[in-house]
N, CA, C and O atoms as CSV, one atom per row, in Angstrom:
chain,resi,resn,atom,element,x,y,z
A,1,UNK,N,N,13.359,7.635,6.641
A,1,UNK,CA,C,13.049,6.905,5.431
A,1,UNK,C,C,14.253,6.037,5.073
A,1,UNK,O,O,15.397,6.483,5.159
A,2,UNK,N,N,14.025,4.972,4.729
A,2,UNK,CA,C,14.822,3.978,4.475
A,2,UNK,C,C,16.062,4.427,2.933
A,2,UNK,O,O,15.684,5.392,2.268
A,3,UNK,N,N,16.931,3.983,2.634
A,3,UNK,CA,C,18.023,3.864,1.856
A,3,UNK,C,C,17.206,3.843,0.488
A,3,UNK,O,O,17.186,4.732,-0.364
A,4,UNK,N,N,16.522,2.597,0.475
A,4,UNK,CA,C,15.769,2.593,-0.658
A,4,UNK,C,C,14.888,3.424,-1.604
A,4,UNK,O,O,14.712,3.375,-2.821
A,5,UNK,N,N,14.416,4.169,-0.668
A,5,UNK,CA,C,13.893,5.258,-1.447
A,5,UNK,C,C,14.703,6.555,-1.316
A,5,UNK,O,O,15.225,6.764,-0.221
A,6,UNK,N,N,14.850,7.337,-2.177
A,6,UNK,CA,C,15.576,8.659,-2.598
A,6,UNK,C,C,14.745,10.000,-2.643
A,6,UNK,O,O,13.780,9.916,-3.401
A,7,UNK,N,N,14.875,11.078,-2.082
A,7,UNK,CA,C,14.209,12.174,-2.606
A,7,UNK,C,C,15.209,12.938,-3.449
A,7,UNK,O,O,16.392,13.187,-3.215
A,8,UNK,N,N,14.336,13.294,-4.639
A,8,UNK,CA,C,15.225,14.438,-5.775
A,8,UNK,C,C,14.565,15.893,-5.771
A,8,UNK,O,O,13.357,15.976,-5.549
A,9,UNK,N,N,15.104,16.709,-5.941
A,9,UNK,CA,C,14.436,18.019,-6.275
A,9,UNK,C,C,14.696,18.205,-7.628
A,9,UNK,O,O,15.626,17.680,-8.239
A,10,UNK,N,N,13.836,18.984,-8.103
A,10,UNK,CA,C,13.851,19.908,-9.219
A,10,UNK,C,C,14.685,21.104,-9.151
A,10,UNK,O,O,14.965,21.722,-8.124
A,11,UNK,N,N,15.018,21.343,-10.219
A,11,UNK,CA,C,15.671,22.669,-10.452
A,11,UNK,C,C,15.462,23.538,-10.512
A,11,UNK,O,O,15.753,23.863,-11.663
A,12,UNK,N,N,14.824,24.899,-9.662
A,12,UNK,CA,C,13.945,26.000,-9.590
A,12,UNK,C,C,12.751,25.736,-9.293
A,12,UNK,O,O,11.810,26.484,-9.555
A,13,UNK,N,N,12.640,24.403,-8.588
A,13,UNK,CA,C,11.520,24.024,-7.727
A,13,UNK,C,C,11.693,23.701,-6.364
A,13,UNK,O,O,12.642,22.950,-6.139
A,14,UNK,N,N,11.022,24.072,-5.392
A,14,UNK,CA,C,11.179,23.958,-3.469
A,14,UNK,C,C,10.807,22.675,-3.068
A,14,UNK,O,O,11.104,22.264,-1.946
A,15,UNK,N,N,10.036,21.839,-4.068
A,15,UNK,CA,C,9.388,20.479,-3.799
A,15,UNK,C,C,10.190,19.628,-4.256
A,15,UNK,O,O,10.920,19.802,-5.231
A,16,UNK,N,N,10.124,18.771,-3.672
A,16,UNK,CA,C,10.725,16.937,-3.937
A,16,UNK,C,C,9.591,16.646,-4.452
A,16,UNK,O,O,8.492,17.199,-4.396
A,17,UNK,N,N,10.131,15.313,-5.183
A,17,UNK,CA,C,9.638,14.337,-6.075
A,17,UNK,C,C,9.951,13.121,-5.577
A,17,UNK,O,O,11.088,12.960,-6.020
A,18,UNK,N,N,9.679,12.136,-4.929
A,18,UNK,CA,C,10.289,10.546,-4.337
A,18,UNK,C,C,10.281,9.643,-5.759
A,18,UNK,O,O,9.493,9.619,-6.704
A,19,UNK,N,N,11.683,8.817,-5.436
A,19,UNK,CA,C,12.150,8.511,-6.635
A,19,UNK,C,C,12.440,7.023,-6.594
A,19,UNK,O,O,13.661,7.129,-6.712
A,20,UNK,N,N,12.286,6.036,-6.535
A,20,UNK,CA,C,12.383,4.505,-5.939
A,20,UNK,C,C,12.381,4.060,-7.299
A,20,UNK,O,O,11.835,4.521,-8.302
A,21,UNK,N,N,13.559,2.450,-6.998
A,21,UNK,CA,C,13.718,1.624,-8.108
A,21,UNK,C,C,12.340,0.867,-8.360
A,21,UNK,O,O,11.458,0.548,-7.563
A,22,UNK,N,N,12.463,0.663,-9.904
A,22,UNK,CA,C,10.891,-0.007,-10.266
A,22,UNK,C,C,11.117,-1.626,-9.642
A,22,UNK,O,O,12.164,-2.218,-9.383
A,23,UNK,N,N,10.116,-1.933,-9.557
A,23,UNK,CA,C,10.309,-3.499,-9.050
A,23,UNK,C,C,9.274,-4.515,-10.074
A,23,UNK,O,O,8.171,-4.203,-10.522
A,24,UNK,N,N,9.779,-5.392,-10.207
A,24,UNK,CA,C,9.074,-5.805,-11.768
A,24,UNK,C,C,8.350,-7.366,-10.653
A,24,UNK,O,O,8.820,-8.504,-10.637
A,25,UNK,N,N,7.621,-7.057,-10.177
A,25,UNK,CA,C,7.017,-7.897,-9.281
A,25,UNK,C,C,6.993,-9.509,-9.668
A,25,UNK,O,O,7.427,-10.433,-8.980
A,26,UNK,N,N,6.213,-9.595,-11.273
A,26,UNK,CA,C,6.360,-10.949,-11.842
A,26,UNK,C,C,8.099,-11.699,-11.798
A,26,UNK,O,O,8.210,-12.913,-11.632
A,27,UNK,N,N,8.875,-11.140,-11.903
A,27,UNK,CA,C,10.234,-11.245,-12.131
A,27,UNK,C,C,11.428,-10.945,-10.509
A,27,UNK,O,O,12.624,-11.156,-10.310
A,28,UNK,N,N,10.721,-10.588,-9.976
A,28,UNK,CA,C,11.261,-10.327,-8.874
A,28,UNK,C,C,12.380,-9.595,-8.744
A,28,UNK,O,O,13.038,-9.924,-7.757
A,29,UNK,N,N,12.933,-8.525,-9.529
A,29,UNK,CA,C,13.967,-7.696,-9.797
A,29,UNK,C,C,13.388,-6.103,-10.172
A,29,UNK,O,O,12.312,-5.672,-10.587
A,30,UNK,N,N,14.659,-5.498,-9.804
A,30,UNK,CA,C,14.899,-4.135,-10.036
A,30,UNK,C,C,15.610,-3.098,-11.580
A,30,UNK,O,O,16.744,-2.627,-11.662
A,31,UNK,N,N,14.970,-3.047,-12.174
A,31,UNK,CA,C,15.842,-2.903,-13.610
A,31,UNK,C,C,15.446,-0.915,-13.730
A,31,UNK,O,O,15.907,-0.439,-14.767
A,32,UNK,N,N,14.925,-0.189,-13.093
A,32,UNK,CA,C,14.661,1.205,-13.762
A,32,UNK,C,C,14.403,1.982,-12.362
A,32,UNK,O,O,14.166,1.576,-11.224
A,33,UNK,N,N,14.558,3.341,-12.960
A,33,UNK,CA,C,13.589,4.244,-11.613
A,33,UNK,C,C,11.977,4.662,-11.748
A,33,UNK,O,O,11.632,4.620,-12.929
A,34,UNK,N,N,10.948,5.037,-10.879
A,34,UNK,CA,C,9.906,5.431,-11.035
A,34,UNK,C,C,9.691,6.658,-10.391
A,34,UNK,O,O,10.221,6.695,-9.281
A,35,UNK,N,N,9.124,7.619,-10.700
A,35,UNK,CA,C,8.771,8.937,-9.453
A,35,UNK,C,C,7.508,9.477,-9.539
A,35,UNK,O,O,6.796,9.539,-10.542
A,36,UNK,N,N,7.279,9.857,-8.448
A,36,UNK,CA,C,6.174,10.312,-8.223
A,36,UNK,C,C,4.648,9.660,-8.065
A,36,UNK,O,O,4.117,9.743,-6.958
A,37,UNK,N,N,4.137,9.194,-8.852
A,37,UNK,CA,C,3.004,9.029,-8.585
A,37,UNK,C,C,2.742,7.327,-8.814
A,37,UNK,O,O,1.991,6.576,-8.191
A,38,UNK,N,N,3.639,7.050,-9.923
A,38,UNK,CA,C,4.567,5.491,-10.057
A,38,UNK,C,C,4.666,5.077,-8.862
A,38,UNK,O,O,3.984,4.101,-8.549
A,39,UNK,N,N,5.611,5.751,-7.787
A,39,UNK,CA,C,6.198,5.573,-6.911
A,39,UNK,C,C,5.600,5.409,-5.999
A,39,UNK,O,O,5.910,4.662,-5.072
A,40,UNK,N,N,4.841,5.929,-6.067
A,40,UNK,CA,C,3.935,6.276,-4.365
A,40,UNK,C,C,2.815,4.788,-4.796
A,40,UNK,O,O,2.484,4.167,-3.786
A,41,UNK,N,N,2.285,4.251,-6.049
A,41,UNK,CA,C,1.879,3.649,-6.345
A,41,UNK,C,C,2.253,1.803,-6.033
A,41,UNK,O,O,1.648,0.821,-5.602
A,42,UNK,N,N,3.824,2.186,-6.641
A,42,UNK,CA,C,4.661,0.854,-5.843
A,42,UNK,C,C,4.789,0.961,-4.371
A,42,UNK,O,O,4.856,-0.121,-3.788
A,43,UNK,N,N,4.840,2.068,-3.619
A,43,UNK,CA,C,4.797,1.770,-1.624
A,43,UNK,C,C,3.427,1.109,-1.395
A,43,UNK,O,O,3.100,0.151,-0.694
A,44,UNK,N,N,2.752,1.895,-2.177
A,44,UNK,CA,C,1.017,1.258,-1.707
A,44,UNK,C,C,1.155,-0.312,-1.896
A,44,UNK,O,O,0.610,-1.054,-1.078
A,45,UNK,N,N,1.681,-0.689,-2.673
A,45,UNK,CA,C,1.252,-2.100,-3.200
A,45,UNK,C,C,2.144,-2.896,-2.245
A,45,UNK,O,O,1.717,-3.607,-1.335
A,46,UNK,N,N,3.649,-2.664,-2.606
A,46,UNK,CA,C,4.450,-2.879,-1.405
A,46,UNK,C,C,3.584,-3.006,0.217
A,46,UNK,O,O,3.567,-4.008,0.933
A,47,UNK,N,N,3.156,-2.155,0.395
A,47,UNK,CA,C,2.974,-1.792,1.964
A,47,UNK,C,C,1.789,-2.824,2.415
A,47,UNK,O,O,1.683,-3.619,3.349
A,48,UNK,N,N,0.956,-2.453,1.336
A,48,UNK,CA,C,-0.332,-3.684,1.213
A,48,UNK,C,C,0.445,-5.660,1.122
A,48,UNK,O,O,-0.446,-6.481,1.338
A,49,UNK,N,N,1.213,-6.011,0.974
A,49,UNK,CA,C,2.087,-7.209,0.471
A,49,UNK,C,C,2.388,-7.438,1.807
A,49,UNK,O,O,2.289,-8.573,2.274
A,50,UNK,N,N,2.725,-6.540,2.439
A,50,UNK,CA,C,3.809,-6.483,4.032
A,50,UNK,C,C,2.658,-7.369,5.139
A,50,UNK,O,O,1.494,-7.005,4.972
A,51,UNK,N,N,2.805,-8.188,5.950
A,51,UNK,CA,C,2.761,-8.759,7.160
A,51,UNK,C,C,3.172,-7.181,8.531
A,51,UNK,O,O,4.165,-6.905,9.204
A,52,UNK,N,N,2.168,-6.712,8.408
A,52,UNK,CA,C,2.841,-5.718,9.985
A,52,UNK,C,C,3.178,-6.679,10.979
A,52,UNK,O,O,2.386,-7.472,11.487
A,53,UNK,N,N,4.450,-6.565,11.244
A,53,UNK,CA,C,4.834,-6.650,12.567
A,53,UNK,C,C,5.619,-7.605,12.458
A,53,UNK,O,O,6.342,-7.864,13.420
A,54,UNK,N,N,5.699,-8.425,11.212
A,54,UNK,CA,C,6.202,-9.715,10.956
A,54,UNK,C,C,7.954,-9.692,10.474
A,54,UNK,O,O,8.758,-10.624,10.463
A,55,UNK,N,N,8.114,-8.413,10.145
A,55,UNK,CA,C,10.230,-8.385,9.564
A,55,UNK,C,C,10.510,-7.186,10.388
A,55,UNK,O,O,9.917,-6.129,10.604
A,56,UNK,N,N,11.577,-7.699,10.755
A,56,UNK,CA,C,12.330,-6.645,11.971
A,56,UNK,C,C,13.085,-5.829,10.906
A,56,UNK,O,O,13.588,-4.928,11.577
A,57,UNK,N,N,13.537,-5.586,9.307
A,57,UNK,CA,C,13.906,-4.824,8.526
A,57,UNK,C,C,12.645,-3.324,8.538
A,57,UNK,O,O,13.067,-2.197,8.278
A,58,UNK,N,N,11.533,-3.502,8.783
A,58,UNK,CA,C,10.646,-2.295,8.676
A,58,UNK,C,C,10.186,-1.891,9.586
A,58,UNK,O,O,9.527,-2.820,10.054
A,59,UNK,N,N,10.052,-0.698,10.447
A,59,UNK,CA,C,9.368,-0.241,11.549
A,59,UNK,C,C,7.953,-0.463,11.860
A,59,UNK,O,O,6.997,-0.165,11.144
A,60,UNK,N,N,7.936,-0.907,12.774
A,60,UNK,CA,C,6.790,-1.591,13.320
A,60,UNK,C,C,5.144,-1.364,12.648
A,60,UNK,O,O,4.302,-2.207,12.337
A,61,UNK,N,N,5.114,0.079,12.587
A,61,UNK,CA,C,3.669,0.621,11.857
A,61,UNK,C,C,3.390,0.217,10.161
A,61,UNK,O,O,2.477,0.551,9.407
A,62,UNK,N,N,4.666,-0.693,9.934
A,62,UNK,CA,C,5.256,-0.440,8.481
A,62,UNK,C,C,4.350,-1.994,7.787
A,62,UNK,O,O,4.742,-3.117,8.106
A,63,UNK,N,N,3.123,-1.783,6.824
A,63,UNK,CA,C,2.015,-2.934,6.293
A,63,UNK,C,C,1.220,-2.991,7.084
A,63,UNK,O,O,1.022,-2.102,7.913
A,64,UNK,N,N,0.584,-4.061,6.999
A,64,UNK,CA,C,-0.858,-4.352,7.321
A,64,UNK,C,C,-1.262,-5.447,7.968
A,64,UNK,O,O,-1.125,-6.551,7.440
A,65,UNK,N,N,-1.797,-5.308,9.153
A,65,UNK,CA,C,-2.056,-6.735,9.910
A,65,UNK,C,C,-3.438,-7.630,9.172
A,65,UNK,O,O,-4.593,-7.212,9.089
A,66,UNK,N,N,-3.020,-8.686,8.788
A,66,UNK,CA,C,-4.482,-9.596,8.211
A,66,UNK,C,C,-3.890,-10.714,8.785
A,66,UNK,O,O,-4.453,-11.488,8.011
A,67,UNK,N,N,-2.992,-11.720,9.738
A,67,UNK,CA,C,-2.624,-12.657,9.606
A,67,UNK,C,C,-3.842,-13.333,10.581
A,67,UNK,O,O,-4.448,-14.381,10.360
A,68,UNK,N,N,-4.013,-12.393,11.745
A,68,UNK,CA,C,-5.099,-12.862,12.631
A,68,UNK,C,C,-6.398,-12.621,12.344
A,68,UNK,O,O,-7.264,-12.832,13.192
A,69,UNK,N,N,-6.655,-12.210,11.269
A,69,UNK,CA,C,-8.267,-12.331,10.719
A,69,UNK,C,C,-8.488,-13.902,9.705
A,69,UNK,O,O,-9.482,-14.007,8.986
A,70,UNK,N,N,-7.580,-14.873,9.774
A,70,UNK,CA,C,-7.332,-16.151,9.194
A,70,UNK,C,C,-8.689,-16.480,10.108
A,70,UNK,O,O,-8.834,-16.034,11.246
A,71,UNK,N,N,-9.614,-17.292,9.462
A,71,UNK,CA,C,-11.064,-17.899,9.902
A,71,UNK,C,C,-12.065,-17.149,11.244
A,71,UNK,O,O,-12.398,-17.418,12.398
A,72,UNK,N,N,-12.145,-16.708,10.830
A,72,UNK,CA,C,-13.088,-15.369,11.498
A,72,UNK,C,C,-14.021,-15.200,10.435
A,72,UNK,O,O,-13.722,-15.196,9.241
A,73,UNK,N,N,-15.242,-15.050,10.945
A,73,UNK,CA,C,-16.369,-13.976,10.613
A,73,UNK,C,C,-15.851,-13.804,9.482
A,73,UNK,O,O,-14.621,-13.847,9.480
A,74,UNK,N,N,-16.714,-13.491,7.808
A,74,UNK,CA,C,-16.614,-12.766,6.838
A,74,UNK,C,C,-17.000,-11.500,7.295
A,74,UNK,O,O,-16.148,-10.611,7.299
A,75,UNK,N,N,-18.186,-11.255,7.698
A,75,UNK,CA,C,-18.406,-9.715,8.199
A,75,UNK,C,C,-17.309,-9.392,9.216
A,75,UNK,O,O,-16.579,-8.606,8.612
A,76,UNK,N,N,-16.908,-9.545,10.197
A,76,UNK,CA,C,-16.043,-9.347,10.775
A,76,UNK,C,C,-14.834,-8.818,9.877
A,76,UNK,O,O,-14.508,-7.633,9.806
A,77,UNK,N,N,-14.339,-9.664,9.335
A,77,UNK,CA,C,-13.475,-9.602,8.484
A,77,UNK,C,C,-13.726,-8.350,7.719
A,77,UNK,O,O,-12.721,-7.640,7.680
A,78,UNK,N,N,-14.775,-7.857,7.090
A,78,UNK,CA,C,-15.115,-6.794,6.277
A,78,UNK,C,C,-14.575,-5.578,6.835
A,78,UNK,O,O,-13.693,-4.886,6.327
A,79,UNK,N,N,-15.452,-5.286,8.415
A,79,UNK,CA,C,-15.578,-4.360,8.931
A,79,UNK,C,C,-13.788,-3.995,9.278
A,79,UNK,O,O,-13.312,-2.947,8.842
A,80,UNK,N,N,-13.099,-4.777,9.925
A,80,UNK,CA,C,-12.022,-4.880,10.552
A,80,UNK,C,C,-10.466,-4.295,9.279
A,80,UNK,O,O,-9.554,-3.476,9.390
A,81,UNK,N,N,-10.879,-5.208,8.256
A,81,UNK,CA,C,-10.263,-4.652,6.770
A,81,UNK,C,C,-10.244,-3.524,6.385
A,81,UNK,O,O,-9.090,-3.345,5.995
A,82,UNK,N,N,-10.800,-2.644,6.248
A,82,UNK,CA,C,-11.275,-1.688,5.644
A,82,UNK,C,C,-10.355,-0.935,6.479
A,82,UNK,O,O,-9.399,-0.369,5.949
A,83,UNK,N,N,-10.557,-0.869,7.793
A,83,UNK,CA,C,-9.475,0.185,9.120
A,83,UNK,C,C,-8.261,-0.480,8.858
A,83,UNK,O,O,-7.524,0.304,8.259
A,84,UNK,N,N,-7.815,-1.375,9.004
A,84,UNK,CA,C,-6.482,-1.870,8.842
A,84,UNK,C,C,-5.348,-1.153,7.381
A,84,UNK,O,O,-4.266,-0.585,7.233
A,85,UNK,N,N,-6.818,-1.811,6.357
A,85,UNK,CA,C,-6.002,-0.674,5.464
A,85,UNK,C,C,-5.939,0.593,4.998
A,85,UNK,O,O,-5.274,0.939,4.021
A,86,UNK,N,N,-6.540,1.221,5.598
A,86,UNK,CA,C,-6.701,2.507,5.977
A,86,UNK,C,C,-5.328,3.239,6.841
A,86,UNK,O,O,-4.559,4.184,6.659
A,87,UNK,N,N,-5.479,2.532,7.525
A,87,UNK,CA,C,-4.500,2.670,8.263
A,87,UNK,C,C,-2.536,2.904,7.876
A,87,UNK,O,O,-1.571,3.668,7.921
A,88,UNK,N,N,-3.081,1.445,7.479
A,88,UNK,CA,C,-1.185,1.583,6.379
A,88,UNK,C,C,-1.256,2.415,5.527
A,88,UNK,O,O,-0.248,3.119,5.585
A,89,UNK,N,N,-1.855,2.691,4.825
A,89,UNK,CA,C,-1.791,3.711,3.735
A,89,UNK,C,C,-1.342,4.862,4.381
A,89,UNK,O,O,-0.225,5.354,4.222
A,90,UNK,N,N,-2.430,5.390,5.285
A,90,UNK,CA,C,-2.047,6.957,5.533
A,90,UNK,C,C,-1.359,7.435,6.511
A,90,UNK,O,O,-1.688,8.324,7.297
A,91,UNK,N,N,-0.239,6.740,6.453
A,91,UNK,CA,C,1.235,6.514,7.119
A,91,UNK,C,C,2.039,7.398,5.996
A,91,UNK,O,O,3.088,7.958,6.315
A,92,UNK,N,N,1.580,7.489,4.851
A,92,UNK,CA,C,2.509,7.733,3.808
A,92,UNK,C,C,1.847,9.498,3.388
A,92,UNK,O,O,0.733,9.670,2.894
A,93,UNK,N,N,2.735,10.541,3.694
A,93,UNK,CA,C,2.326,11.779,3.537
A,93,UNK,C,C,1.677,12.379,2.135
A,93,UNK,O,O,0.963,13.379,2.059
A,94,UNK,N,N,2.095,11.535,1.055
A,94,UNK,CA,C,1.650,11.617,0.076
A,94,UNK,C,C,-0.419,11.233,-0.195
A,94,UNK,O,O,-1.294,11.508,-1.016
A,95,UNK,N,N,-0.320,10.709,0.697
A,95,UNK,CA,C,-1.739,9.853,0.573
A,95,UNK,C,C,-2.795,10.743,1.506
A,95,UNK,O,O,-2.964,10.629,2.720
A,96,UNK,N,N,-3.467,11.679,0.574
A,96,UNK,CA,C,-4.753,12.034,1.853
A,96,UNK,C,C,-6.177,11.058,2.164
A,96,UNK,O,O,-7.172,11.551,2.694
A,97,UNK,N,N,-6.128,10.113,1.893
A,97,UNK,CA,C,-7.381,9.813,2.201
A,97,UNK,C,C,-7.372,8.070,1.367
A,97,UNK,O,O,-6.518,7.717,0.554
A,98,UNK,N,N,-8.451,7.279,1.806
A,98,UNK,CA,C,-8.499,6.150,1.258
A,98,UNK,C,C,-9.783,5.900,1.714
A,98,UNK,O,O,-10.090,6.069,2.894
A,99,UNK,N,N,-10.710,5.431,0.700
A,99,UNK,CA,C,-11.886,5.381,0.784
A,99,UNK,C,C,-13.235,4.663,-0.429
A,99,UNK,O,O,-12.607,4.338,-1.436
A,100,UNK,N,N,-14.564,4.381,-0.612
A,100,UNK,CA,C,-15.227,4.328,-1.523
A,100,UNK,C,C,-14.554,2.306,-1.507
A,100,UNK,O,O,-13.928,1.816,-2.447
A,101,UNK,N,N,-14.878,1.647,-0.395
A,101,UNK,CA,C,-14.320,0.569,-0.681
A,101,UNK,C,C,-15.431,-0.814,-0.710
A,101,UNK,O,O,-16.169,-1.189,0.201
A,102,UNK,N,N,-15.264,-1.369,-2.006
A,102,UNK,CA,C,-16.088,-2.597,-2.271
A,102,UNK,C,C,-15.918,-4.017,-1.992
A,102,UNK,O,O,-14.811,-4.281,-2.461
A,103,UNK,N,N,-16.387,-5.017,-1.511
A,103,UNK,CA,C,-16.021,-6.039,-1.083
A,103,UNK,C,C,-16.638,-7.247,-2.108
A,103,UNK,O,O,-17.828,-7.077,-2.376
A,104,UNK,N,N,-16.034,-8.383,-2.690
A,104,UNK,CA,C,-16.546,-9.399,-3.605
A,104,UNK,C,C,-15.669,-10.742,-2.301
A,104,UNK,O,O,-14.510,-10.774,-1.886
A,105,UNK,N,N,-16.768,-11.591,-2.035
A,105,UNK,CA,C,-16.422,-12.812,-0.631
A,105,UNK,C,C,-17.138,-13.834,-1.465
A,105,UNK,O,O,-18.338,-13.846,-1.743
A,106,UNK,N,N,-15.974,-14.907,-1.908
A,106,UNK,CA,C,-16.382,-16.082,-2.479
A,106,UNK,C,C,-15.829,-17.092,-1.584
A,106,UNK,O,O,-14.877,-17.623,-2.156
A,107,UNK,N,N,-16.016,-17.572,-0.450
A,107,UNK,CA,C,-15.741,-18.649,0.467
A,107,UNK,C,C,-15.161,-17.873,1.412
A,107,UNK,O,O,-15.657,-16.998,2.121
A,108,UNK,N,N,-13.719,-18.415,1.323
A,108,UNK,CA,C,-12.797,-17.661,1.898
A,108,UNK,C,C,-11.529,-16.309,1.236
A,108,UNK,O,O,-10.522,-15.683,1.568
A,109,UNK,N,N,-12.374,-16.473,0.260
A,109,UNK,CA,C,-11.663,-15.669,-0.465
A,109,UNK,C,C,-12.176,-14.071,-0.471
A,109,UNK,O,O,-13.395,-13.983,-0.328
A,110,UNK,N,N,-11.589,-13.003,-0.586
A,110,UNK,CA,C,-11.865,-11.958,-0.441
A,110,UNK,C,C,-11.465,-11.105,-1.591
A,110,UNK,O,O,-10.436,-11.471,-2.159
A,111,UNK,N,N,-11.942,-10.253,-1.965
A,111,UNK,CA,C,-11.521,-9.035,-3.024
A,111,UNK,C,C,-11.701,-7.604,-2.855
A,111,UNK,O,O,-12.600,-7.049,-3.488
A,112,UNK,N,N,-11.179,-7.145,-2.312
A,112,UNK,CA,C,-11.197,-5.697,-1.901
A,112,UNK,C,C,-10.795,-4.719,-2.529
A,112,UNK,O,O,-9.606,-4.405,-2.472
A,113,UNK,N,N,-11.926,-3.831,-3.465
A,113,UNK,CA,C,-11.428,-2.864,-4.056
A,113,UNK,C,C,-11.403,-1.234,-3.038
A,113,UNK,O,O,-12.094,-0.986,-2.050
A,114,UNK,N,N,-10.449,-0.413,-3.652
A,114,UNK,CA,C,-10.926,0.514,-3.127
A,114,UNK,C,C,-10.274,2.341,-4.111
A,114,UNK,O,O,-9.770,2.417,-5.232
A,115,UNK,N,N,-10.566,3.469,-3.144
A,115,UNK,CA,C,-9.905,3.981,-3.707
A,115,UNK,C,C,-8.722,4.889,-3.277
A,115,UNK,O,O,-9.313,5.567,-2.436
A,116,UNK,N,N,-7.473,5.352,-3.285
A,116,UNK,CA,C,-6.842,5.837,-2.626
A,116,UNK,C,C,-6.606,7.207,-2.941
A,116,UNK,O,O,-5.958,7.299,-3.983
A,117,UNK,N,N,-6.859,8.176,-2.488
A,117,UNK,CA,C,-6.670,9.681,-2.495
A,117,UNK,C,C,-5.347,10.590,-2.187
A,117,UNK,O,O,-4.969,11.046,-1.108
A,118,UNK,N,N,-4.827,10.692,-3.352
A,118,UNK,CA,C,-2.931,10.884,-3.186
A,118,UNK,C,C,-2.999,12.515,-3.677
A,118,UNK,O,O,-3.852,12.881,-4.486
A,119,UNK,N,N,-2.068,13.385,-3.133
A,119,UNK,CA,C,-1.646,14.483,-4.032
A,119,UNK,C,C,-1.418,14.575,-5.152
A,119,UNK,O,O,-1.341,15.740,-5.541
A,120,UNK,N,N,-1.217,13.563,-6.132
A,120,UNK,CA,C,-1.513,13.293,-7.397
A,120,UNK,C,C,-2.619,13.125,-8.154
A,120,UNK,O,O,-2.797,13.456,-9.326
A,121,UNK,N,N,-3.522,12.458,-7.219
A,121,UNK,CA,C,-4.613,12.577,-8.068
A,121,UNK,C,C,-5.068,11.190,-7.552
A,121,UNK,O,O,-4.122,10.491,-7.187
A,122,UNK,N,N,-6.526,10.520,-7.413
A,122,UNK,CA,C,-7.372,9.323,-7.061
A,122,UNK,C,C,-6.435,8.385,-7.554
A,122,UNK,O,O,-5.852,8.769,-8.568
A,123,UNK,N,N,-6.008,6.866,-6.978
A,123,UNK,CA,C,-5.490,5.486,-7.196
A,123,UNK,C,C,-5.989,4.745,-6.726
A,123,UNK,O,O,-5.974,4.532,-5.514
A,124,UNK,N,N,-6.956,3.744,-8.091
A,124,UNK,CA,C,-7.832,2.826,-7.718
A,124,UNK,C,C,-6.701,1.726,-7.573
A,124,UNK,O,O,-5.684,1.591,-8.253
A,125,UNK,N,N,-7.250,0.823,-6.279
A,125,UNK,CA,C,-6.173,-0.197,-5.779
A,125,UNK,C,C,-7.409,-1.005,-5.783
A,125,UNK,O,O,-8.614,-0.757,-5.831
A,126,UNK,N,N,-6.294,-2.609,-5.682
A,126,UNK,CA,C,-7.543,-3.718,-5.749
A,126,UNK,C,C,-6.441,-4.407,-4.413
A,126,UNK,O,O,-5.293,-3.975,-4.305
A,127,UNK,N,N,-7.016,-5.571,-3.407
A,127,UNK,CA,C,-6.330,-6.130,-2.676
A,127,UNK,C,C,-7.081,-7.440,-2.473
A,127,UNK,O,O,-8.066,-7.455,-1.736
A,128,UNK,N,N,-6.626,-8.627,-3.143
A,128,UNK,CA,C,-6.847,-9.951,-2.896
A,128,UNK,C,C,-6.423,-10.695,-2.061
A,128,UNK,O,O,-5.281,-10.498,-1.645
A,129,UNK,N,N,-7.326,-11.963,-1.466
A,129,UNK,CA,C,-6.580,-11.921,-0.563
A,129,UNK,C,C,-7.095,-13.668,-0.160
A,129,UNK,O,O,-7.901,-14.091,-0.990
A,130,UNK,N,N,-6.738,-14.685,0.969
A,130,UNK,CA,C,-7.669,-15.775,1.823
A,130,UNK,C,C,-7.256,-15.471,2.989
A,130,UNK,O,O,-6.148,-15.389,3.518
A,131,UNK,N,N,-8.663,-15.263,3.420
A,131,UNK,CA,C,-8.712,-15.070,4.734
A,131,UNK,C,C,-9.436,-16.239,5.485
A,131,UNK,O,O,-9.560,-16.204,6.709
């Protein structure tokens, strides 16, 4: 695991908690910490943002390939989406499952809701996108 993220324990607890700086996305800066379920919330979104394969800073499995689904098939595109992000997600041990996913296709535009199944508890994610 990279520098950036931290594991903390509790005090009379055997479990970690992952602890990562907040990232204020509109603003493009780091001003606080988040944990736990925050946290795991910012990798998802993060990880979803990422180009796989595209920055030699993250290990190879690290985001999501969409660059080569650029003018292809909308169905294509559907079917192919859904595994891709499936995929990045449950890279992350925190995350059991990702699933229950809806599609809104206005041209080339795409809207992909879905839902993600964490040890914390269900995280509805949305992922926009032109494909």
């Amino acid at each position: 695991m990279s520098n950036f993220f931290t594991q903390t324990g509790f005090i009379g607890s055997s479990s970690t908690v992952r602890k990562a700086p907040k990232i204020d996305w509109e603003h493009n800066r780091n001003f606080s910490y988040v944990e736990a379920f925050d946290s795991l919330r910012q990798r998802c979104e993060k990880r979803l943002q990422t180009e796989q394969r595209q920055y030699y800073a993250y290990p190879f499995s690290y985001g999501v390939r969409l660059q080569d689904l650029i003018n292809k098939p909308m169905g294509y595109v559907q079917a192919v989406i859904q595994g891709r992000i499936t995929d990045a997600l449950l890279n992350d041990e925190e995350i059991d499952g990702v699933g229950n996913f809806r599609f809104n296709v206005n041209g080339r535009k795409i809207h992909v809701m879905f839902d993600i199944n964490t040890i914390y508890g269900d995280m509805p994610q949305t992922f926009m996108g032109i494909i």
